[in-house]
N, C-alpha and C positions, 0 to 999 in steps of 0.2 A: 568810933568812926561811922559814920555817916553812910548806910549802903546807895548805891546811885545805879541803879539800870532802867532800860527803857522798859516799856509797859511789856512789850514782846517776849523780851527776856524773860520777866517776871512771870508771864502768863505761860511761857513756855517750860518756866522751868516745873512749874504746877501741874503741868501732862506729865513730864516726863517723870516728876515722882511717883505717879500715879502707875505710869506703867512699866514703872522698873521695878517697884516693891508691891503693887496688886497684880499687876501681870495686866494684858491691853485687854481684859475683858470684865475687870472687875470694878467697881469702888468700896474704897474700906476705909477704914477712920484715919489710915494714914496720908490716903491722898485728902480726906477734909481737912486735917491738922495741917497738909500742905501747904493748902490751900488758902487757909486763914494766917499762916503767917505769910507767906507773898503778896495776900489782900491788904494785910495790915503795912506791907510797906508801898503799898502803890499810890505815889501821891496823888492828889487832887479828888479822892474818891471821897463821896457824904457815905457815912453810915448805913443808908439803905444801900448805896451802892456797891458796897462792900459787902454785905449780906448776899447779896448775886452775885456779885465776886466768888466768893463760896461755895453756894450753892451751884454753880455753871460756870466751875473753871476753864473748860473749852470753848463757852460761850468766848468767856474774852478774851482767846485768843483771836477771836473775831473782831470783838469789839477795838481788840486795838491796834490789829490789822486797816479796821475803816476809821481810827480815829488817825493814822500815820496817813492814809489815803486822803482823807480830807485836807490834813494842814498839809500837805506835796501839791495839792489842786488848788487853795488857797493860795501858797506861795506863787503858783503859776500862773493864776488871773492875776497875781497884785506884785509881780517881777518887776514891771516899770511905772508901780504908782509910790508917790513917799510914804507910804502908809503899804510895807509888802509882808504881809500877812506876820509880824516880828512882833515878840515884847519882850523888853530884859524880867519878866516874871519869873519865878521857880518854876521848871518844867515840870508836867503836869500830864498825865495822861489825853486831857484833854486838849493838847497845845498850847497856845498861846494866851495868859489870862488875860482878859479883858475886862478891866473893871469900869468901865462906863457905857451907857446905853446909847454909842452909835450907830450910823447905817453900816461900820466895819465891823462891830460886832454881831448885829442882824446877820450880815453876810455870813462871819464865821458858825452861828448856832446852826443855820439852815446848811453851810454844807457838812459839817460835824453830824450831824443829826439822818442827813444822806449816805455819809461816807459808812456809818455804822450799820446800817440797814440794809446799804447793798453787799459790805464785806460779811454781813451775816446770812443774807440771801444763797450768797456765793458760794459762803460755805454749806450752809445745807446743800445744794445742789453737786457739791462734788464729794459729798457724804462723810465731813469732818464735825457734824456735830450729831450730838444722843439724840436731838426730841425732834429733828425735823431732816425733812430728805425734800426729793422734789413734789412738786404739788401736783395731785394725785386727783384733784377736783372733777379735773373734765375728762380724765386721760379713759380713751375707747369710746369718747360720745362723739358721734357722727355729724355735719354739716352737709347734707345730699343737696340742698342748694346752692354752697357754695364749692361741693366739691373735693372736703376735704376733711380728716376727722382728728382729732386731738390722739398725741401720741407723745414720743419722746420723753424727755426731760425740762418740763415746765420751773420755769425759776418758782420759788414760793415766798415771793415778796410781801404776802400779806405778813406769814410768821417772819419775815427780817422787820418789819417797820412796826410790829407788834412787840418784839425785844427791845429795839430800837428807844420806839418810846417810854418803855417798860424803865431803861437805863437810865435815859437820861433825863425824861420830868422828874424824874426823883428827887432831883437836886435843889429844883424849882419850891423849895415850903414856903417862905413867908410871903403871904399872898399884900405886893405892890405893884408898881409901875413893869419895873424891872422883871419883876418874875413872869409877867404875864405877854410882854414882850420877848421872851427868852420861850416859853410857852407856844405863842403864836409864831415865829421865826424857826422851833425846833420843827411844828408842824408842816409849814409850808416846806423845808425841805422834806420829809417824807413822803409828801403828796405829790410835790415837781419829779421824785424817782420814779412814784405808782403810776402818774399817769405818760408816765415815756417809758414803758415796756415795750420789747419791740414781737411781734409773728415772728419767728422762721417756719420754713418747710422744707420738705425733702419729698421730690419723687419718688413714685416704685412702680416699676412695671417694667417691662421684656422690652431690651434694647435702644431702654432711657427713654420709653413714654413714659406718661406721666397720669398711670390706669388709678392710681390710689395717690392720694397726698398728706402726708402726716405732716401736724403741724404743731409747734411748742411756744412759748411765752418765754424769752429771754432779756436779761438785764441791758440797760444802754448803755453803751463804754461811760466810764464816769466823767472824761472832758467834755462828753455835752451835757451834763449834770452839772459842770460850772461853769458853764460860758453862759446855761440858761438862767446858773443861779447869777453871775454878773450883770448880765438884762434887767433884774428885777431887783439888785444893789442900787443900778444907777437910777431906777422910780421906784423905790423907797418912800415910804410917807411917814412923815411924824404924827404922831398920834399923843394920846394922855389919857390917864387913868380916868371912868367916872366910877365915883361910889355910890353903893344902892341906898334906897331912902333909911335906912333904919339898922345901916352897918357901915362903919368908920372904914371899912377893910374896898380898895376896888375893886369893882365887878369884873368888867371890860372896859377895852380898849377902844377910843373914839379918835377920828381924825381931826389932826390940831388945829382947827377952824371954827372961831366964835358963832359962824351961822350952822353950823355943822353938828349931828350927833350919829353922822354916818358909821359904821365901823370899816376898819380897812377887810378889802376880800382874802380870802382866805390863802392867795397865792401874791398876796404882797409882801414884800418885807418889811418890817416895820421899826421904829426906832425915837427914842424919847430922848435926845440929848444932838447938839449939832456935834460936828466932827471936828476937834481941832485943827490946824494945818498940818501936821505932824513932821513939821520942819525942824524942833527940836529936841531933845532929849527931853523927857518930861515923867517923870513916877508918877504924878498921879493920872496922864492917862495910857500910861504904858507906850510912850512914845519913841523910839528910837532914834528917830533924828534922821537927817540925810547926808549928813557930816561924811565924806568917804563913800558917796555911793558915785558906781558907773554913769554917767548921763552920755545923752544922744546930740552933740550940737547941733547938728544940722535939721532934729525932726521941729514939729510944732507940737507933738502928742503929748500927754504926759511923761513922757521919759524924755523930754527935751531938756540940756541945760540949764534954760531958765526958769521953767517950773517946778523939777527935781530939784534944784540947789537952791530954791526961794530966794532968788535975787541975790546970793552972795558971790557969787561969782563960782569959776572953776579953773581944776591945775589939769593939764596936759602935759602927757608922760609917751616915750616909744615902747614898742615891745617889738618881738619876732616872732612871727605864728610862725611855724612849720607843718608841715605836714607828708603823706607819701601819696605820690603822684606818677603819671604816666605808669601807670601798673602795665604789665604783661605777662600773660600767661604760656608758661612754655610746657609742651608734650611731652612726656606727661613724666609727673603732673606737681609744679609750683610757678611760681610768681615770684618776679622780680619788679620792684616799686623804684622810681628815685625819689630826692628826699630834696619837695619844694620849700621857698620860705618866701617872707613877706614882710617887710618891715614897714609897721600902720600904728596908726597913733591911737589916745582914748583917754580918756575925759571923766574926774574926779569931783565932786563937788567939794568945795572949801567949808 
């Protein structure tokens, strides 16, 4: 029989051996031993990846905290495009496979690549992992022009986007097209995290002046980490391999334009293959179709009807939403609701 759990499962059951037979302060050969067989069943991992696996089994409880963060954020930018972050693939730590070099899979490496760096960031910072805690760089160094001096609990997003890429170029060996586009796209999402850190501060001083200001580097909620990675899906540039003079194997990556040996910058997305319509079921490019999806009659957007359902038409069905309404609160102390409904129609693709 076939064991089948999610990446969480497997990474959590690897703590919990650890500290039920070494005790929460130790490692001993039984949490490695645990650890290498949970590694050995977690699918979609390369070899190297597995080695880390092992070696920092806490780490991936991280790692597949931001790898669940990423495909939930995926799914939510691409809710109402025919292409919503799906593939009938073997699931995979990593989500969704994606075997062809679209701008849907640019999109997915760079927020994969964010999701793990911030979920590992995060963890350091609330002190769930061994090798790192908050960043300690600047903390007590003073700003007298601007008033205010480094304190608190600094995120330490350098060590998240330094495991980060640690994990996942690993995967990356046979140097082509593809690899170096999965490369470039894991990059740009670690970079779009680093550079949207946000300041906080906190006052101190006698009856909420503001005599001393301490101040910290924290993470940006992760929904503007994909609305910004969506911005830079829809101007995507295709590009293509050049090879060096005196090696079969390619260099870098150039923008797909015969006058051109430009390279894309380093916060573009980038991508070697067009996008099918992903109107139908299709294995080889992991397409799921839009057979059965929700559409919007009445919008023009991408969730409309006619571009959701690629011109086949659609069935309309009733339903009854319910809900509780007219709440009131009575002294003291409960609520009583009535129980609205609504009878509204909605819209299937054929």
């Amino acid at each position: 029989m076939r064991l089948k759990l999610s990446v969480l499962d497997l990474c959590h059951t690897v703590i919990c051996i650890g500290l039920v037979l070494c005790g929460e302060g130790g490692v001993s050969s039984v949490l490695a031993l645990g650890a290498s067989i949970i590694c050995r069943k977690m699918p979609g991992l390369s070899p190297r990846q597995r080695s880390i696996c092992e070696a920092r089994p806490d780490a991936m409880v991280a790692i597949g905290t931001g790898a669940r963060l990423a495909t939930d954020e995926c799914r939510y930018q691409f809710q109402h495009n025919r292409w919503n972050c799906s593939s009938f693939a073997e699931p995979s730590l990593f989500g969704p496979e994606l075997k062809v070099g679209t701008r849907e899979t640019a999109f997915y490496y760079a927020i994969l690549s964010a999701g793990i760096a911030h979920a590992i960031t995060n963890a350091c910072s609330h002190g769930n992992l061994t090798y790192c805690g908050c960043d300690r760089d600047k903390h007590g160094n003073q700003d007298p022009d601007k008033g205010w001096r480094w304190g608190g609990c600094s995120a330490d997003v350098k060590h998240g986007i330094r495991l980060s890429k640690e994990f996942l170029d690993v995967r990356e060996v046979k140097r082509n097209a593809r690899t170096l586009m999965n490369l470039h796209n894991n990059l740009v999402g670690r970079k779009l995290l680093e550079k949207n850190v946000r300041l906080e501060c906190k006052c101190h001083g006698v009856s909420g002046s503001c005599t001393v200001k301490t101040c910290w580097v924290t993470l940006p909620h992760f929904r503007e980490v994909g609305y910004m990675l969506k911005d830079r899906y829809k101007e995507a540039v295709m590009v293509e391999p050049i090879r060096g003079r005196r090696q079969q194997l390619p260099t870098f990556l150039k923008l797909k334009n015969p006058q051109s040996y430009n390279k894309p910058a380093e916060t573009d997305l980038v991508y070697v293959e067009s996008s099918p319509n992903f109107c139908e079921r299709d294995n080889t490019t992991g397409s799921m179709g839009t057979h059965g999806r929700l559409c919007n009659r009445t919008s023009s957007l991408s969730d409309s009807c006619e571009l959701l359902c690629c011109g086949r038409g659609y069935k309309t069905f009733q339903y009854t939403h319910t809900w509780q309404c007219h709440c009131k609160f009575h002294w003291c102390c409960h609520v009583t609701c009535n129980t609205c409904s609504e009878r509204t129609q909605a819209y299937t693709c054929n």
